[in-house]
C-alpha positions as CSV (number, residue, x, y, z in Angstrom):
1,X,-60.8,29.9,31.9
2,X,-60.6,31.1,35.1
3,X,-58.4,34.6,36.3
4,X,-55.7,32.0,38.3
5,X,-55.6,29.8,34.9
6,X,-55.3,33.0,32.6
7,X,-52.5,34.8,35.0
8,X,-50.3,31.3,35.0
9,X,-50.8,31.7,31.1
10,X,-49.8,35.1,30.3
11,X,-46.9,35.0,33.1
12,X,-49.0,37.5,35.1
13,X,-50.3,37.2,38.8
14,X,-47.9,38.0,41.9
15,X,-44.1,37.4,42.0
16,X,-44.4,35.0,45.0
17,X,-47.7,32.4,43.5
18,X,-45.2,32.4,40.1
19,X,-42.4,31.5,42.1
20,X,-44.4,29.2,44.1
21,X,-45.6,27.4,41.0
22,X,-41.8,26.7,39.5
23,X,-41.4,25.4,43.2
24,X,-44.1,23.2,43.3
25,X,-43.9,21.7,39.6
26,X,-41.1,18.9,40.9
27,X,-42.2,15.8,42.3
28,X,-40.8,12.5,43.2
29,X,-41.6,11.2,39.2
30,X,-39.6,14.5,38.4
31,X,-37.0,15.3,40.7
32,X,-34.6,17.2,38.5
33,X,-35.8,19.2,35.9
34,X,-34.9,21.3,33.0
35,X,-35.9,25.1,32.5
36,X,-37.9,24.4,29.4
37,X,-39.6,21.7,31.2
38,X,-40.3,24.2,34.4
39,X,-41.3,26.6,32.0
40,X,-44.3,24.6,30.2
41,X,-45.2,22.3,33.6
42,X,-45.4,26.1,35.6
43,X,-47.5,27.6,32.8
44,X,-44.9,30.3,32.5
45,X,-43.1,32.4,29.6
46,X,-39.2,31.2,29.3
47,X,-38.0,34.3,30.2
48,X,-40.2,34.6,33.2
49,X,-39.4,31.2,34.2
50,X,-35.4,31.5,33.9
51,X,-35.6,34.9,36.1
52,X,-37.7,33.6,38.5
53,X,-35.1,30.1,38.8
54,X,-32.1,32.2,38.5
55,X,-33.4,34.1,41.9
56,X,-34.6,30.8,43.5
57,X,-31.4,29.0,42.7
58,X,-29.3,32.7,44.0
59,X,-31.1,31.8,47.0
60,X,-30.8,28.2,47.7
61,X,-34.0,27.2,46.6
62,X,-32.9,25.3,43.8
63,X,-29.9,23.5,42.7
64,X,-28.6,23.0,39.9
65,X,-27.4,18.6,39.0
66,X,-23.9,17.8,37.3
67,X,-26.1,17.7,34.0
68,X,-27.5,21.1,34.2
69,X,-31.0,20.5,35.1
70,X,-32.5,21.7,38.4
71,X,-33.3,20.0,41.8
72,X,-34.8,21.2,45.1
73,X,-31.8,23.2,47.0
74,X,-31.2,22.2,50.6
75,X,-32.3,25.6,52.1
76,X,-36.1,24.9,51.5
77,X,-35.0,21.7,53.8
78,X,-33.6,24.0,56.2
79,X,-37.1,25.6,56.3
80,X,-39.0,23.2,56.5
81,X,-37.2,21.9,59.6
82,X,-39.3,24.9,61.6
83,X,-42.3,23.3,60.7
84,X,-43.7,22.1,64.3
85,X,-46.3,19.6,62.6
86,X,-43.1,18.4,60.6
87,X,-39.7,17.9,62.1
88,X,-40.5,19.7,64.8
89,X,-43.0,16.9,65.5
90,X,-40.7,14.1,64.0
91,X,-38.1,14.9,66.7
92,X,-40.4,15.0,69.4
93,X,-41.8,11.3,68.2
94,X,-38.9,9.7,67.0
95,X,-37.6,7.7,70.1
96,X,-41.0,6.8,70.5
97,X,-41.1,5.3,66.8
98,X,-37.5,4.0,66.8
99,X,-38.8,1.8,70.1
100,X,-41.9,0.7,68.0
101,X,-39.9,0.0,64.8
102,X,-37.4,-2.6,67.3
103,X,-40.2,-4.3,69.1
104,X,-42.0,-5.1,65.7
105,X,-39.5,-5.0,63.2
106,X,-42.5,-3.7,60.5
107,X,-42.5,-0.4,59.0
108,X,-43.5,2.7,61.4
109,X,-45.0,5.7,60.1
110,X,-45.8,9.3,61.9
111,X,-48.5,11.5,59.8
112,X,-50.5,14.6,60.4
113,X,-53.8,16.0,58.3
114,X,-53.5,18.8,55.6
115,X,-56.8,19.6,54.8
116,X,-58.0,16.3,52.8
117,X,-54.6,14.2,53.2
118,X,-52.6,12.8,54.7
119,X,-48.5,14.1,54.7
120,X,-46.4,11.7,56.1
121,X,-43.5,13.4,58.6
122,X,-41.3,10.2,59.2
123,X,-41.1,6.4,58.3
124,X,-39.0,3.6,59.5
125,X,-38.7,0.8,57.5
126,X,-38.0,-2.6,59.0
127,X,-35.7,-5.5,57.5
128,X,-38.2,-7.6,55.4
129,X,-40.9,-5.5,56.0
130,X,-43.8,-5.2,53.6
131,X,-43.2,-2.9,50.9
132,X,-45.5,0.5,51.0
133,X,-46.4,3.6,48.9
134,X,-45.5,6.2,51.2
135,X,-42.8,8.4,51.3
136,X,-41.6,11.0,54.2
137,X,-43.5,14.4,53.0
138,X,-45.7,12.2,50.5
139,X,-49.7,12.9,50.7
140,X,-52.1,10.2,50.6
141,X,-56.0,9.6,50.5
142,X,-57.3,9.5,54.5
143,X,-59.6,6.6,54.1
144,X,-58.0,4.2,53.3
145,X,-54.8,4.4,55.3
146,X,-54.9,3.4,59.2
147,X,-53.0,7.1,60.1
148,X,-55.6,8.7,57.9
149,X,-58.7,7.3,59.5
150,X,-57.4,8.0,62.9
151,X,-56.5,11.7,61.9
152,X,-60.3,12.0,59.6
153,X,-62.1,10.6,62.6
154,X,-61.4,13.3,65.0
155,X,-61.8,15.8,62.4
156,X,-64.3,18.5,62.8
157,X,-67.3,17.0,61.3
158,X,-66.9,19.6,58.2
159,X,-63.9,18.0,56.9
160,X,-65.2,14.3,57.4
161,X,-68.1,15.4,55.3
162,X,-66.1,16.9,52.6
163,X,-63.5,13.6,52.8
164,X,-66.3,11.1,52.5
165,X,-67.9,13.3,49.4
166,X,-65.0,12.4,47.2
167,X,-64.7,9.7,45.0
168,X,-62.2,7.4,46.4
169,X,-59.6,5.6,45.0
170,X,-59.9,1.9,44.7
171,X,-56.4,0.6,45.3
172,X,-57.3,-3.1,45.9
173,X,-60.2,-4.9,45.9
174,X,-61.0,-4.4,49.6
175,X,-60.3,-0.7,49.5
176,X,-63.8,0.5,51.5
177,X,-65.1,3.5,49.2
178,X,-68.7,2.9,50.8
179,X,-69.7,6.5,52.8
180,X,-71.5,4.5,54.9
181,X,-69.3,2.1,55.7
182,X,-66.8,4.6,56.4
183,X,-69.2,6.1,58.8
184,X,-69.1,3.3,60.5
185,X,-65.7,2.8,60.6
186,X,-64.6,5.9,61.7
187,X,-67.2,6.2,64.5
188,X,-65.1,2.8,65.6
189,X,-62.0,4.4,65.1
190,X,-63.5,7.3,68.3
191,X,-64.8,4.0,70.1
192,X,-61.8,1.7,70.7
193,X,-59.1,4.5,69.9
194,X,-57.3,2.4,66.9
195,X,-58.1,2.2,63.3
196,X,-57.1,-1.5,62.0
197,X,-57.2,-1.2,57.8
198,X,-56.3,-4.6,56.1
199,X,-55.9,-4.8,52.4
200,X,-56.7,-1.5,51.9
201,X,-54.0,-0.1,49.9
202,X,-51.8,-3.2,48.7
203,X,-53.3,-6.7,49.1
204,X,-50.1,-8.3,51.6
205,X,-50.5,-5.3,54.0
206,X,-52.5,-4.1,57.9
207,X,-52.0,-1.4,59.1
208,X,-52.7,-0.7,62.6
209,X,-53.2,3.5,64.0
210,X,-53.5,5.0,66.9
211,X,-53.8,9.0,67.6
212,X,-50.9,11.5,69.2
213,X,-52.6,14.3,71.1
214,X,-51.4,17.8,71.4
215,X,-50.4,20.0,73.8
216,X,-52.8,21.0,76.9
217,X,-52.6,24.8,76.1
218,X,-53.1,26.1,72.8
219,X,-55.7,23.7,71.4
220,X,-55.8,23.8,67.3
221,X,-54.2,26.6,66.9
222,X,-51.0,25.4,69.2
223,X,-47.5,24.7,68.1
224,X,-48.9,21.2,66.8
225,X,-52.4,21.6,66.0
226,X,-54.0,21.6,62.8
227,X,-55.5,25.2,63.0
228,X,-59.0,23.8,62.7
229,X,-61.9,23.6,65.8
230,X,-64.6,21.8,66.2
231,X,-62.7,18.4,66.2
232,X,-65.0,15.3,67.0
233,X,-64.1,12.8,70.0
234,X,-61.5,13.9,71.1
235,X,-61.1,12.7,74.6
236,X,-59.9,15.3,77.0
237,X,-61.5,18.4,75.2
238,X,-60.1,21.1,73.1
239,X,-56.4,20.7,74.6
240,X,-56.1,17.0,73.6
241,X,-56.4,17.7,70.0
242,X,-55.5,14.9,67.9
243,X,-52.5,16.3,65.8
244,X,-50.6,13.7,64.8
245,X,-51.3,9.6,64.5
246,X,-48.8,6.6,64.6
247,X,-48.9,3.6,63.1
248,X,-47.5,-0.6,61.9
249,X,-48.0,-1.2,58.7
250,X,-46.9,-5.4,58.7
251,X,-47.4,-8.3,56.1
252,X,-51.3,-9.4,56.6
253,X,-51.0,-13.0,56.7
254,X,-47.4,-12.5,59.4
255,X,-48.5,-10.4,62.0
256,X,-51.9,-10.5,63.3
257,X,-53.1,-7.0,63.8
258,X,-54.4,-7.3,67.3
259,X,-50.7,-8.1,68.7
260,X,-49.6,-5.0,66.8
261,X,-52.4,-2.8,69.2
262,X,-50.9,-2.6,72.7
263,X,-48.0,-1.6,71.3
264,X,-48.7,1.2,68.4
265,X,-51.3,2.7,71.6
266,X,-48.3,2.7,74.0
267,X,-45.8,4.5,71.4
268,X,-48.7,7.3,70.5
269,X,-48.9,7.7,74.4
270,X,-45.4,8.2,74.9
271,X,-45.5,10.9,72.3
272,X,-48.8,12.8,73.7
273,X,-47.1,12.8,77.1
274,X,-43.7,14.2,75.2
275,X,-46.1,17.1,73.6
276,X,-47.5,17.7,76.4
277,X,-50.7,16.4,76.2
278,X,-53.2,16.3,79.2
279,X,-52.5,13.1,81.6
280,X,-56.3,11.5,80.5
281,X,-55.9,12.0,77.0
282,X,-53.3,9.4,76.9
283,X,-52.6,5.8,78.6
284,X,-56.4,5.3,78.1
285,X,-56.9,1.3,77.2
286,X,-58.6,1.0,73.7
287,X,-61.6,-1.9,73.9
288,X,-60.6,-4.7,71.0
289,X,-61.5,-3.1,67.6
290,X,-64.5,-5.0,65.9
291,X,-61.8,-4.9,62.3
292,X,-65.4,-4.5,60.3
293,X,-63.0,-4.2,57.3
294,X,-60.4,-6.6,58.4
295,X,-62.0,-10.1,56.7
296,X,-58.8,-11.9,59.0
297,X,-57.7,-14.7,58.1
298,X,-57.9,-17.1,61.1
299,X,-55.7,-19.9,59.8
300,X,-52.3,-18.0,60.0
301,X,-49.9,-18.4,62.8
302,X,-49.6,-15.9,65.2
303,X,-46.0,-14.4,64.8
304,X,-45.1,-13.1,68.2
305,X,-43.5,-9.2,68.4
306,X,-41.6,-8.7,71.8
307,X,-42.0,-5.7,73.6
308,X,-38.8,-3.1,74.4
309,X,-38.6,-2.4,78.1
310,X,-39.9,1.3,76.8
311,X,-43.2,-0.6,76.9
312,X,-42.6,-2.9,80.2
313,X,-44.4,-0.1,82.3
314,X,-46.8,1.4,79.8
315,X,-50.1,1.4,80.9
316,X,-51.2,0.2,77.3
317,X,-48.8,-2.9,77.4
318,X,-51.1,-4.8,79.1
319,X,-54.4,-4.2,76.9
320,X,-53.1,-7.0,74.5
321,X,-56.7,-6.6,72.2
322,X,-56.7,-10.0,72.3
C-alpha cells in the first residue's frame, strides 16, 4: 500500500489533501451525499470526516439538502469563477459561441486541456440538437473528441506521447484507438487547422474543432495558458498558444461537416482576437480537412446553416471547405 493510500486509511496526511478528498468524492452520479457515505468514499474515520464537513459546510463549501445529506455549496462556484481558463475564459468566448450556436442551431462547446483531458468550460445546446455526453466542468478522453484533438495536437510533444500510450476507450465502433492513426490525425489537425471526428463518441454525431489562441504576452504561463512549453504547431510562436478550442457537435447524417468549418474557424478567431492573440495567429484560412476518420456518407442532403452577420466580414467566412 502506498504512504498516500495508508494516510487516507488511518485519517492521517495533511488537513487540506483530507479536506480536498471529502471535496472531491461528489460527482454528477453522486451529487448529494451522506456523511457515512463521505466518510467510506474519502477513506476517512467518521469523526474525521464530520469535523472536516462541519468546517467545509461553516464555510460555504458544502451545503446541506432539505433531506440532510450534503451538496457542493455555492462558494466553491464563487471561486471557481476566478479561474481565467474557466469563466474567466467562458466570458470572454461566449458572444462568440452564442453567434455560432444561432447560425447552426447544433450544440457548441468551449474546452481547455488539464493534463490528459479534456474539461469542458461552457456548452450551448441547440433545439433538436444531437444528444452528447458532456457536461460544463465534465472531463473527457482527448482523442476522440474534435476539442480534444485540436487541444492534444498542439500539445508539447511530451503530453501527446503520454495521451497516445493509454489505452483508449472504445465508445463506438469507429472510435480511432490506433497510435498511428492518431498520429496521423493529429498531424492533420496542425495542417488544415480543424479536427473533423465522426462517429467517434456516439454513432449519430460530427463534431467539428477549431483552436482559440492566447494572448501575445505571457505565452503558457499567461492568464489563459496551460502552464506547459514546448507546444507543437502552433502558428505565431510562443504567444499564440493554443489555450482553448471551439467546436459543433451536429447529427452526422443532417449537417455535413464541411459547412460547419468556415464557421466554427471564424467563432475561434473572434475569440483569439478578444484574448488578445497576435493578428497571424488568427483569420488564417484552414485548407479542406482530408476527414481520414470521417467514412461520410455522400448520399445525405446537404442541410444548409446560415451565417449571422457576426460572420458576414470574417475572413474565415469565405473558406467554405468545400
Amino acid at each position: 500500500m502506498r504512504e498516500a493510500e495508508r494516510a487516507a486509511a488511518a485519517g492521517t496526511g495533511s488537513v487540506t489533501g483530507r479536506a480536498l478528498r471529502v471535496l472531491e468524492v461528489f460527482s454528477p452520479e453522486a451529487p448529494v451525499l451522506t456523511l457515512t457515505e463521505i466518510s467510506r468514499l474519502a477513506g476517512l474515520p467518521l469523526t474525521t470526516a464530520h469535523r472536516l464537513v462541519s468546517e467545509l459546510a461553516g464555510w460555504g463549501a458544502l451545503e446541506r439538502d432539505p433531506a440532510g445529506g450534503y451538496r457542493i455549496g455555492l462558494r466553491l462556484w464563487e471561486i471557481a469563477a476566478l479561474a481565467p481558463r474557466g469563466l474567466g475564459l467562458r466570458e470572454v468566448a461566449l458572444p462568440h459561441l452564442s453567434d455560432l450556436a444561432r447560425a447552426t442551431g447544433e450544440n457548441v462547446q468551449l474546452a481547455v486541456r488539464e493534463d490528459l483531458s479534456v474539461v469542458y468550460v461552457e456548452r450551448l445546446a441547440g433545439c433538436g440538437s444531437v444528444p452528447v455526453l458532456t457536461r460544463v466542468g465534465g472531463r473527457f478522453a482527448l482523442t476522440p473528441t474534435g476539442v480534444g484533438r485540436v487541444l492534444l495536437a498542439h500539445a508539447p510533444a511530451d503530453v501527446q506521447e503520454r495521451a497516445l500510450a493509454q489505452r483508449p476507450v472504445r465508445y463506438t465502433e469507429r472510435t480511432e484507438c490506433d497510435p498511428v492513426r492518431l498520429r496521423r490525425l493529429l498531424a492533420e489537425v496542425r495542417r488544415s487547422g480543424v479536427a473533423v471526428c465522426e462517429r467517434q463518441v456516439t454513432p449519430d454525431s460530427v463534431s467539428v474543432a477549431a483552436p482559440v489562441h492566447g494572448p501575445g504576452t505571457g505565452g503558457a504561463n499567461g492568464p489563459y495558458g496551460t502552464g506547459s512549453s514546448g507546444a507543437v504547431g502552433n502558428a505565431g510562436g510562443v504567444g499564440a498558444e493554443v489555450v482553448a478550442a471551439v467546436s459543433v457537435v451536429a447529427h452526422v447524417e443532417t449537417v455535413p461537416a464541411h459547412t460547419l468549418v468556415p464557421l466554427v474557424q471564424a467563432a475561434a478567431s473572434g475569440i483569439s482576437r478578444a484574448l488578445g492573440a497576435p493578428h497571424g495567429s488568427v483569420n488564417r484560412p484552414a485548407p479542406r480537412p482530408r476527414y481520414a476518420d470521417a467514412g461520410r456518407s455522400r448520399s445525405r442532403t446537404d442541410r444548409q446553416v446560415t451565417q449571422p452577420s457576426s460572420f458576414s466580414n470574417s475572413p474565415m467566412s469565405t473558406g467554405t471547405g468545400s
